[in-house]
Structures are given as C-alpha cells and as structure tokens.
C-alpha positions as CSV (number, residue, x, y, z in Angstrom):
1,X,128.7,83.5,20.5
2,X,129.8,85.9,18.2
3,X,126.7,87.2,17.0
4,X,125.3,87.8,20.3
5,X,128.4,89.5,22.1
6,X,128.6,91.8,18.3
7,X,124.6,92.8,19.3
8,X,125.2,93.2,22.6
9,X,123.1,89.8,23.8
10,X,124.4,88.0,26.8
11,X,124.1,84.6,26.5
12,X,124.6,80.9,27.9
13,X,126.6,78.3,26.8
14,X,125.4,74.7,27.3
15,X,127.9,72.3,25.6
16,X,127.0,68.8,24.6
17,X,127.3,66.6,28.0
18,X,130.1,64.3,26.0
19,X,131.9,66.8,25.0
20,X,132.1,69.7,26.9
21,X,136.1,70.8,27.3
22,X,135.7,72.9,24.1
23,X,133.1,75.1,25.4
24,X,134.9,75.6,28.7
25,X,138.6,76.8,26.8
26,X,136.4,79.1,25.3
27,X,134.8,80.6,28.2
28,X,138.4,81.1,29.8
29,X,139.6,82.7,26.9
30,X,136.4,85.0,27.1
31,X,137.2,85.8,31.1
32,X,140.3,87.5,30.2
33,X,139.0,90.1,28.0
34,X,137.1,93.1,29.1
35,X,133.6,92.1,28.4
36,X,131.1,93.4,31.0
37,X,130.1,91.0,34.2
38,X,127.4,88.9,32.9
39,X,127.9,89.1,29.5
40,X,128.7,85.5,29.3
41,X,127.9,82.0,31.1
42,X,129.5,78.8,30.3
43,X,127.4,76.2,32.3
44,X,128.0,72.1,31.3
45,X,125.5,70.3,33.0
46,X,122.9,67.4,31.3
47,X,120.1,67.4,28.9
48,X,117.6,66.8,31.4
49,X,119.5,69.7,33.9
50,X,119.1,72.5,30.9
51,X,114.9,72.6,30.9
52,X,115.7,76.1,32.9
53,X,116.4,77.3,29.2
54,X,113.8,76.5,27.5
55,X,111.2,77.7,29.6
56,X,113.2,80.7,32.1
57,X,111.4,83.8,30.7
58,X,114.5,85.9,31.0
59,X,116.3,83.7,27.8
60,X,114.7,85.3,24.6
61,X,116.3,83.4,22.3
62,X,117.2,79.4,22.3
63,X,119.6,78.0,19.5
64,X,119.6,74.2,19.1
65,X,121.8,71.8,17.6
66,X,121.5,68.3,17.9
67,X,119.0,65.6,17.5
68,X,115.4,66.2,16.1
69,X,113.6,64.5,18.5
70,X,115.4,66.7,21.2
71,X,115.2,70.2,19.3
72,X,111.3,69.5,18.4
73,X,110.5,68.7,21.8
74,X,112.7,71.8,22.8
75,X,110.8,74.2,20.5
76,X,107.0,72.8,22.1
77,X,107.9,74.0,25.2
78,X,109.8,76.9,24.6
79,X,106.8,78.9,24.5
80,X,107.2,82.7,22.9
81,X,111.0,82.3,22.2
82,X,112.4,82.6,19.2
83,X,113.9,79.2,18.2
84,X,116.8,77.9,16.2
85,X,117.0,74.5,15.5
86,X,120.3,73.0,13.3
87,X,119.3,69.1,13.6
88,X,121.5,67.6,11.2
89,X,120.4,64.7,8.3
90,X,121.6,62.2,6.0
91,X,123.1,64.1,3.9
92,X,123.4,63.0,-0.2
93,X,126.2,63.5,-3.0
94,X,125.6,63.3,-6.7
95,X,128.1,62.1,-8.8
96,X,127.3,62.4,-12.4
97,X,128.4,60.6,-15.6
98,X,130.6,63.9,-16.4
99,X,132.4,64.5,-13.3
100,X,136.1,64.3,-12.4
101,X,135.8,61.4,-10.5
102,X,139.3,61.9,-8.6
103,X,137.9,64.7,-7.2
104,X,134.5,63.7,-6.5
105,X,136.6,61.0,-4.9
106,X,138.5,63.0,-2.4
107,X,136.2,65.2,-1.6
108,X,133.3,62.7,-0.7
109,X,136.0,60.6,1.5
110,X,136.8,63.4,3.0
111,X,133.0,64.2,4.0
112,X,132.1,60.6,5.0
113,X,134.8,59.9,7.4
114,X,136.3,63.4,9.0
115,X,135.7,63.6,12.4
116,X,134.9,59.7,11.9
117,X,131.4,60.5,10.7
118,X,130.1,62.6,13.3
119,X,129.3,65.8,11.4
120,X,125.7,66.6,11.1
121,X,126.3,67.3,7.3
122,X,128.5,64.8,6.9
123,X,127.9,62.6,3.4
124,X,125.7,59.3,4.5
125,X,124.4,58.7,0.7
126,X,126.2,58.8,-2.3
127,X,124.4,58.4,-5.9
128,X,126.5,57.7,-9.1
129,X,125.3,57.5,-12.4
130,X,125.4,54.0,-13.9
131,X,128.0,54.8,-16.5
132,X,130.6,55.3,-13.9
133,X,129.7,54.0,-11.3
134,X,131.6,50.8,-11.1
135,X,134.8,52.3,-11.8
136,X,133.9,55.3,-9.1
137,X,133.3,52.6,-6.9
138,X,136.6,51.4,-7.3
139,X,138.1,54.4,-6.5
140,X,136.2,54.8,-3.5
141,X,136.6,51.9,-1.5
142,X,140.5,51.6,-2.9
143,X,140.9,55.4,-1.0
144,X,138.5,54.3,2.0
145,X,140.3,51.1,3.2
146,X,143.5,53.6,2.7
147,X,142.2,56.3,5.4
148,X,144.8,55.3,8.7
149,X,143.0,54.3,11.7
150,X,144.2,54.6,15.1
151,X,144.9,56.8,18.1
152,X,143.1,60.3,17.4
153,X,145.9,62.6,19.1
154,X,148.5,61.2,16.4
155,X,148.2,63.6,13.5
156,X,148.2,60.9,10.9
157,X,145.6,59.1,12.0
158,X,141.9,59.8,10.1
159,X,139.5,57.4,12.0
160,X,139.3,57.6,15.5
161,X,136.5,56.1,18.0
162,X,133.3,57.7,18.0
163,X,131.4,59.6,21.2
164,X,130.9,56.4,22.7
165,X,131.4,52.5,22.3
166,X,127.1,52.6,22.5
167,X,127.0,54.8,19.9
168,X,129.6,52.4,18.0
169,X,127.5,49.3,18.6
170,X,124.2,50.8,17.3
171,X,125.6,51.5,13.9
172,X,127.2,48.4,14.2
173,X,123.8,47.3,14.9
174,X,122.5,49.3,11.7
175,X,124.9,47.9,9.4
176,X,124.0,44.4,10.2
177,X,120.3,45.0,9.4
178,X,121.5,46.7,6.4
179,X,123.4,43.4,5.5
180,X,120.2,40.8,6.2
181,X,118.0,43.7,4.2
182,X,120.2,42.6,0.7
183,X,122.8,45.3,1.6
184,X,126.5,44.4,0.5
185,X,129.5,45.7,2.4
186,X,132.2,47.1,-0.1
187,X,135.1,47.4,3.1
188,X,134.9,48.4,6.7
189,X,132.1,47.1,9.0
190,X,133.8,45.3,11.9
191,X,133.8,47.1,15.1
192,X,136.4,47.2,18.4
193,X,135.0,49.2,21.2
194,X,134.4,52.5,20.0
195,X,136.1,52.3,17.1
196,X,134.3,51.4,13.9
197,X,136.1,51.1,10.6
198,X,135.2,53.5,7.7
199,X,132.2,51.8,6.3
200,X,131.1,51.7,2.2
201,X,127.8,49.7,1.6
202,X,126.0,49.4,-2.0
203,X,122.4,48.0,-2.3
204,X,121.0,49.0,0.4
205,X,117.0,49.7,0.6
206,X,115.9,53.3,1.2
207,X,113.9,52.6,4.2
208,X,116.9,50.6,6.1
209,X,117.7,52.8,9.0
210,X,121.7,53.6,7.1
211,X,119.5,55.4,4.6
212,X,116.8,56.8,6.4
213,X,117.8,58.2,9.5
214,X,120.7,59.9,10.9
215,X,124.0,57.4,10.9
216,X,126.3,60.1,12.7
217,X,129.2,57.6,12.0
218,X,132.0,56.2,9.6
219,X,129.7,54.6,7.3
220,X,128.2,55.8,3.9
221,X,125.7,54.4,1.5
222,X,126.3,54.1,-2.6
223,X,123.3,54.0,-5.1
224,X,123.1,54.1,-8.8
225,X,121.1,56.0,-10.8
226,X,120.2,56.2,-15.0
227,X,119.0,59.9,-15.2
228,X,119.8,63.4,-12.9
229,X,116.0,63.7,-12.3
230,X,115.9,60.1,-11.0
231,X,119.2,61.4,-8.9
232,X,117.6,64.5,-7.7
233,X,114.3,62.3,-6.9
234,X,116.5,60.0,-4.8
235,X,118.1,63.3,-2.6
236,X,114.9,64.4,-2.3
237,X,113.3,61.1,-0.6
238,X,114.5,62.0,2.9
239,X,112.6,63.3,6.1
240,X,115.9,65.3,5.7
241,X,117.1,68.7,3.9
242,X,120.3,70.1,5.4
243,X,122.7,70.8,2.7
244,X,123.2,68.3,-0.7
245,X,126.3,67.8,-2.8
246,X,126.0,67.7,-7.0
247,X,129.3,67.1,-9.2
248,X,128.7,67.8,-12.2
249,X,129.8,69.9,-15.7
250,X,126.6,71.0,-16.7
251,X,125.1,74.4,-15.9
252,X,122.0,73.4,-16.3
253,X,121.7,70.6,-14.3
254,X,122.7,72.5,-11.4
255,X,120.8,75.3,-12.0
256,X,117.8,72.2,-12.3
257,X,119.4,71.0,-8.7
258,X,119.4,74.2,-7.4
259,X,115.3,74.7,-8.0
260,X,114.3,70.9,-7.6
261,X,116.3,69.8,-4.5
262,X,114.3,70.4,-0.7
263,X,117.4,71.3,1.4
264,X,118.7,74.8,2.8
265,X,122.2,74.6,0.8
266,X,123.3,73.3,-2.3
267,X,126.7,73.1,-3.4
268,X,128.1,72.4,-6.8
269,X,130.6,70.6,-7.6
270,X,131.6,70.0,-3.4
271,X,130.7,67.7,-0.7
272,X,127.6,69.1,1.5
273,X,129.8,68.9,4.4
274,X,131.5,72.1,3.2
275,X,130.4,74.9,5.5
276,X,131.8,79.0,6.4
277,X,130.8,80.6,9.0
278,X,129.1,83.6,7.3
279,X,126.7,81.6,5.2
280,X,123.4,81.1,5.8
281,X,123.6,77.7,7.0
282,X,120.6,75.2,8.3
283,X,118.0,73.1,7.2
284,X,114.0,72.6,6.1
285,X,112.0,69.1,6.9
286,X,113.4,67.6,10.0
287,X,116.9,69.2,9.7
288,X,115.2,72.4,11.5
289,X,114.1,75.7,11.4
290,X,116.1,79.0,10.6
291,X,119.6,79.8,9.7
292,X,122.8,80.2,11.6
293,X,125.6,82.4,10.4
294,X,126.6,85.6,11.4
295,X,124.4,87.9,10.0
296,X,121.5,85.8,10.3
297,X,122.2,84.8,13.8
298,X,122.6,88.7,14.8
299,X,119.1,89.6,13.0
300,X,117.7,86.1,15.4
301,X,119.0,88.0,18.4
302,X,117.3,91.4,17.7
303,X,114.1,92.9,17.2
304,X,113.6,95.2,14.3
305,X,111.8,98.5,15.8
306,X,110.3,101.6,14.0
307,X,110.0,105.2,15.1
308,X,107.3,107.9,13.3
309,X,107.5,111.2,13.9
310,X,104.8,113.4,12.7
311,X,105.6,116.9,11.8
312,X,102.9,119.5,12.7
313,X,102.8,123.3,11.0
C-alpha cells in the first residue's frame, strides 16, 4: 500500500476472507489522513466475490499472495495486467557440520513455529549434516516440546490454533500418511480442534505431502545429509523456490549456495523466514513471479516512458 500511495496509484485492498480485521484497522487509520477521495478502498468480501479484479479493465496492476493454484489461475485470466504473484513454499534450512548449533537451533525454532507455522516462508525442511545431526536433533526437539502452547492473546504463549480446525485436521491428516510412509515423529503430532502441537518428524520420503507441498502449519521435516552438494541437491528438489536458509562458516560454500540454489533469496547463516520490507522479496518455480518490496513494487506500479526532442538549426 505504500508503494502505490508513494507513486500516486490508487489501489484496493482485498484481505484474506479469514482474516480480514487487519486490513480494515488499516483502512481506518488511512481515512483520517488527508489522502485524496478515492485514493484507497478497503473491500473484504470472498475469493469467488473478487473476480471483478482480475478481469475489471480499470485495475492495471494485481498483486497476489496466497496459494499457487489460486494465483496461477488468477494470472490466466488477468489478461494484459501486470501480475505479482508471492505463493509461498516449503521452505529448507541447512545446517552444516561447522555451525553453531545453539543458534541454528533458535533461529530454525523460531521459523518453524511463529505464527504456529503459517508463514509462507516459514522453515518446513531442515537438512543436517550427518556429523551433527544426532546431537542437533537433540537440541531441537528438547527446545520444540519447550515452546508454551495455549491461548494466543496471552503473551507467553508461542503456539496458538491455526486459521481453522480444517486446516488443523488436514495436516493432521498429512502427518499420519507421513507416519504409515516410514516417517518417525520426534514430539508433537496430536491435535485438539484447531490446535496442533509443534511437530518435528525425521525419515520422512521426499514425495510425502509434509515434504513436497506447502504444510502452512506447526510441523517441520529433519533430513541428513553427507556432503553440501548433496544438501544443496536436496533444497533444490522442490516445485518450490521462495527463500532458503544455509548455516554455515565457510565462504565458499555460501558463495557455492548462493549460485547453485533455485530460489529468489538466500540467506546465510539465518532462517529463510527472515524478511525487511525493502528487499527484493518473492519467489521462482511455483513460489511466483516478480518481487515485492518497496522499490520493486513502486517500479510494478509505473510505466517507464521516454521523451526525444529533436533540435533543428
């Protein structure tokens, strides 16, 4: 909103249909400033009641975020828009044989579980190399069953339900296909309405659903691996590429992450979840299609125009 109200672009506001009290706050913040009349419409209504966006002629610009299946189908019929699509992932974490593993630690419990899960960059797969990984797994699960889990408006608490008990009973669902497919759960995995305790898993195949799609929930996924390319190989088997995660000492495996790894950010020696709002942030693959960020977003939202004047003697 920003970005377009910096540019001069009036724009609409069409919060998620779960979750749209945020949006509205906003607006009524907005309405006491001095901003011109139509500068700015805040209008919740359902997926299937926004298709005026897509295809209304007068809306030059339409910014996505949320599933791929919705923003793909959104960008077919938006015709000669521009589109930006932020579609989230499953995002990975590297932990190698020479991080600080405390760190790593709180950092990567941090991204799995904030927000309980629901964080479009938040970390679904974690890959340790084989030299520490019992001991980081240790350390993990010791920190996870530790996170307090409760009521959501008390400020201690760390796990609270997610969107919806449905949403709760299909990764509920996910973990117990995850279990009969030869995947072990390390703590977590029971579920009471919509609350689902923080979830660690280990062994679980890469074409399970916890791997290979979206989870969008308080469960992550631990691998081990023998060698960083191996690692890197594993990040990059995704449908995927948001953002990935790589602790690690060594220059030049990062700088080898950095040019090997198919995703819009990588961040060294941090969880992918990290995020600013003046970065270029989004995704390649099914994660979506340009950047958001301030100055990217401003450049989406205006055409770049030339004048030539030629002198004559």
């Amino acid at each position: 909103m920003a970005p377009a109200l910096a540019v001069g672009c009036p724009f609409v506001l069409k919060p998620a249909s779960r979750t749209p009290i945020g949006a509205l706050i906003i607006g009524e913040i907005l309405a006491q400033t001095d901003l011109p009349k139509g500068a700015f419409s805040v209008l919740p209504c359902t997926r299937y009641g926004a298709d005026l966006f897509t295809t209304d002629e007068r809306l030059k610009l339409l910014s996505f975020t949320g599933s791929p299946s919705v923003g793909w189908d959104l960008k077919a019929r938006a015709g000669k828009k521009k589109v930006t699509l932020e579609l989230g992932g499953n995002a990975a974490v590297v932990v190698d044989e020479d991080a600080d593993l405390e760190d790593a630690a709180a950092r990567i419990i941090f991204g799995a579980f904030y927000q309980s899960g629901q964080s479009c960059i938040g970390v679904q797969r974690i890959m340790v190399h084989e030299k520490v990984y019992d001991s980081f797994k240790r350390l993990l699960v010791k920190k996870t069953r530790a996170l307090p889990m409760g009521d959501p408006k008390k400020e201690q608490t760390f796990i609270g339900p997610m969107i919806s008990e449905d949403e709760a009973i299909r990764l509920e669902a996910w973990i117990r296909e995850a279990r009969k497919a030869g995947g072990k759960v390390l703590c977590g995995g029971k579920r009471k309405g919509a609350m689902l305790e923080a979830t660690l898993m280990e062994n679980v195949p890469v074409e399970e659903k916890l791997c290979a799609l979206e989870a969008f929930g308080p469960v992550a996924v631990l691998s081990k691996f023998s060698t960083f390319d191996e690692a890197l190989a594993m990040v990059n088997d995704s449908i995927y590429g948001l953002q990935a995660g790589i602790f690690t000492r060594d220059l030049y495996k990062a700088k080898k992450a950095w040019d090997t790894l198919e995703v819009g950010g990588v961040l060294i020696g941090e969880i992918p979840s990290w995020r600013v709002d003046h970065m270029p942030y989004g995704g390649v693959k099914e994660s979506g299609t340009g950047r958001e960020g301030i100055r990217w977003a401003m450049h989406d939202m205006m055409e770049p125009r030339l004048l030539i004047i030629r002198e004559r003697q």
